[in-house]
N, C-alpha and C positions, 0 to 999 in steps of 0.2 A: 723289147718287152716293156709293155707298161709298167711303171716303176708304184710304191705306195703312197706316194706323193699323192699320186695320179688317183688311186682307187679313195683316197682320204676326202680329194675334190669333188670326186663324183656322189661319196655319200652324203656331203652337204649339201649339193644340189638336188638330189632324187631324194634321200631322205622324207623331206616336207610334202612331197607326190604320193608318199607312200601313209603318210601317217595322219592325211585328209580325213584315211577312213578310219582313226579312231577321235578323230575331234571333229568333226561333223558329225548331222542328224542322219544324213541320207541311209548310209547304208545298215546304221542302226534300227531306222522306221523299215526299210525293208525286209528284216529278216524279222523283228515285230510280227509284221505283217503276216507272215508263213505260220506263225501262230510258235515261234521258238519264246520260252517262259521268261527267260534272262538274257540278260546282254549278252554273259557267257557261253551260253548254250549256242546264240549264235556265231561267236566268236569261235570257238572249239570246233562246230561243224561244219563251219566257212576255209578257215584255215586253213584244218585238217584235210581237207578233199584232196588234195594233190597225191596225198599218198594212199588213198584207198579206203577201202572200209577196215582198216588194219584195226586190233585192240589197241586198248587207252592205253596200254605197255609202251607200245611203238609209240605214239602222239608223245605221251612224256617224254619218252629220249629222246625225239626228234625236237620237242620246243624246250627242253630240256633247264629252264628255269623255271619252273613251276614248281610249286611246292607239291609234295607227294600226295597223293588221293586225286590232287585237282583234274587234272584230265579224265579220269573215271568218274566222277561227278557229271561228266557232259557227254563223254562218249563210252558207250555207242547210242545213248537213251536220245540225243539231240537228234540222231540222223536213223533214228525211229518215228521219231516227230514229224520229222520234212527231211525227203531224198536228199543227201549230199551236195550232190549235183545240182539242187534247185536251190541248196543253201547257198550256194558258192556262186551262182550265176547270179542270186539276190543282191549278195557281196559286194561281186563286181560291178554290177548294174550301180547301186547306192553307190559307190566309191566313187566311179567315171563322174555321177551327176552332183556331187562333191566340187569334185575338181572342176570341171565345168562351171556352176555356180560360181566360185570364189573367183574362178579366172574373168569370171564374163567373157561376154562375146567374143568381143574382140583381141583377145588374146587367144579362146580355146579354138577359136576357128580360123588361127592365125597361121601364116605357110610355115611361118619359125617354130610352131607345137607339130605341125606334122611331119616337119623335118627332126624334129628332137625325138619324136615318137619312131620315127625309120632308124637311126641312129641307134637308140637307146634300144630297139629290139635287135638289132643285129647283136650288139656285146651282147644284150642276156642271151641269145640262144646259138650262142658259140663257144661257150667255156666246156670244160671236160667236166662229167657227171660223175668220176668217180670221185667217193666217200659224200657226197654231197646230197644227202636225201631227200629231202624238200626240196632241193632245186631243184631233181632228179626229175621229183613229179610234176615241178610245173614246166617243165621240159617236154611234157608228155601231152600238155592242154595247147588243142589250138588257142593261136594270139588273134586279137579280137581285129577287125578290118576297121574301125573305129578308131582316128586319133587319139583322140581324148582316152577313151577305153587302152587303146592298145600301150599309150605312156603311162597309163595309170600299171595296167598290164607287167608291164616290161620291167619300170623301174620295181615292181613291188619282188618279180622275178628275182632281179640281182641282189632286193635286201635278202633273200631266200637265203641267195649264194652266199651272201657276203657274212647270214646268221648261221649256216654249215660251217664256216669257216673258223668264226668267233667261238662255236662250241669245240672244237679242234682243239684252237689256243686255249681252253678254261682250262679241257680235260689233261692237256699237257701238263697246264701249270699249276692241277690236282685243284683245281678251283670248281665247286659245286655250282650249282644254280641260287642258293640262296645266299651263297657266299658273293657269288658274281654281283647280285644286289646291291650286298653290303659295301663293295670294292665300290661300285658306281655311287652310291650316295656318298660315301666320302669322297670322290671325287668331283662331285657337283659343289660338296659346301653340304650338305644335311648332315645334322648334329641335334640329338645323336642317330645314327644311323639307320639305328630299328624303328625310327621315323616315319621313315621312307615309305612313299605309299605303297609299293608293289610288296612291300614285306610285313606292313605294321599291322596287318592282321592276323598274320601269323600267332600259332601258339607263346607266351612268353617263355617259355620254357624251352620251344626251340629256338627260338629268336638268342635265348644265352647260350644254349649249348653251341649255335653258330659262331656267336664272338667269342666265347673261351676259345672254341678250336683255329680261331685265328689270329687270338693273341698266344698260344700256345706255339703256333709257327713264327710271330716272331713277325709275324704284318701287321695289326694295327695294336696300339698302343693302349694302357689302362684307361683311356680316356676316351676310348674309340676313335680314333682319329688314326692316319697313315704312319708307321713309321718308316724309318727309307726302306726296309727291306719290301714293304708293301706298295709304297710308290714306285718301285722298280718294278715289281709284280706289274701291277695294274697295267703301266707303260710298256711293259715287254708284249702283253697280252696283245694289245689296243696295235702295236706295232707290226706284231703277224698277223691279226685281224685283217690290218691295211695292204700284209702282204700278198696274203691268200685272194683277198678280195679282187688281185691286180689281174689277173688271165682273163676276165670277158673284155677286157677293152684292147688286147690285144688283133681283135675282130678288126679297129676302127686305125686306122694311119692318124699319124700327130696333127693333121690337118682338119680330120672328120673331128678329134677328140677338141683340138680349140672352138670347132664350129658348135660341135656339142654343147661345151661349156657356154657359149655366146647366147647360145640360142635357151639355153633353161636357165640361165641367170637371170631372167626379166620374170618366169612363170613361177621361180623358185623365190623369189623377193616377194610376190604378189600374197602367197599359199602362205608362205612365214608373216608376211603383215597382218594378214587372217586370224595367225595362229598356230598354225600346223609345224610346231616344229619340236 
């Protein structure tokens, strides 16, 4: 059984495949293009499609660090705008021609990307779907016959997996979505923590009610900073994350998994050199 060593290596490498699509133009101009008002509207109805036309109920616990209201803000009004379905094939189209881009030619049209792309979808569409909702649903989307697409595809699949996972280890470890935030900027080094761009807009008022309630547990300190019970937290989290995330590689023998690593370690320096990380 693939070990979390293993699923840890692999998020560094897929990672930066994945996250093209929020530091590139491409699939930003195309969901623009469909006439979606905000970046988030098309982010919320791109996303969200794997799991249905479900209420912003569902979308919240499914991406489950969002601050409250946020999801209802965008759905279901985004994908009254523009079919789901058209949002999400925008998505992917902008993502693939991302990656593509950044890679140029000669690497996206390379036998080593269409070999990392066969790989890389066998593990994502071999893990077991139970508790795993988002992955569940893109379990459900055919994968595209496209190289480029179908690695953009796949890896974005297993962050799915691997973000099912990570909500698991929060809710274990009684750790909220805005709390989870807080834990990761202090981990990075952001000081003081309610900094941090994914939260500093937040209410000030909830932004204290979130650090009293976890200096009140006894994780981070009158200064905002970790204290060890909190570095434990964080670490034990990050640890089952890596462990959960280990069963799609299971799919792949230790020989396919080094060929794997060999072969996305040239497209995953290139994407990170860019930026994408």
């Amino acid at each position: 059984m693939p070990t979390a060593h293993i699923a840890r290596r692999m998020v560094e490498l897929l990672e930066p495949i994945c996250l093209v699509t929020y530091f590139a133009d491409e699939a930003h101009e195309e969901l623009a293009a469909l006439g979606h008002r905000t970046y988030w509207d098309g982010y919320f109805a791109s996303r969200a499609f794997p799991l249905g036309r479900v209420p912003a109920q569902v979308v919240h616990a499914a991406f489950y660090s969002f601050a409250e209201g946020e999801a209802a803000r965008h759905i279901p009004s985004a994908w009254e705008t523009v079919p789901p379905e058209v949002s999400f094939d925008a998505w992917r189209r902008g993502s693939a021609a991302s990656v593509r881009r950044t890679l140029g030619a000669e690497l996206a049209d390379s036998p080593g990307l269409a070999r990392a792309a066969d790989l890389t979808t066998r593990a994502a569409t071999s893990a077991p779907t139970n508790g795993r909702v988002l992955y569940a649903g893109w379990r459900s989307l055919p994968v595209p016959s496209d190289p480029v697409t179908r690695l953009w595809h796949s890896a974005t699949m297993l962050r799915e997996h691997r973000g099912d996972g990570h909500v698991a280890a929060l809710v274990g470890a009684r750790i909220g979505g805005t709390e989870a935030h807080v834990l990761s900027a202090i981990d990075y080094g952001i000081h003081p923590p309610e900094s941090f761009g994914r939260i500093h807009h937040l209410p000030k008022e909830r932004l204290a009610e979130v650090m009293a309630g976890l200096r009140e547990r006894g994780l981070v300190d009158a200064d905002g900073r970790f204290t060890d019970a909190g570095r434990e937290t964080k670490q034990r989290i990050e640890a089952l994350t890596d462990e959960l995330a280990a069963p799609p590689y299971a799919a792949l023998s230790a020989a396919e998994l080094a060929e794997l690593v060999a072969e996305l370690e040239p497209l995953t320096a290139r994407l990170v050199a860019a930026g994408s990380r």
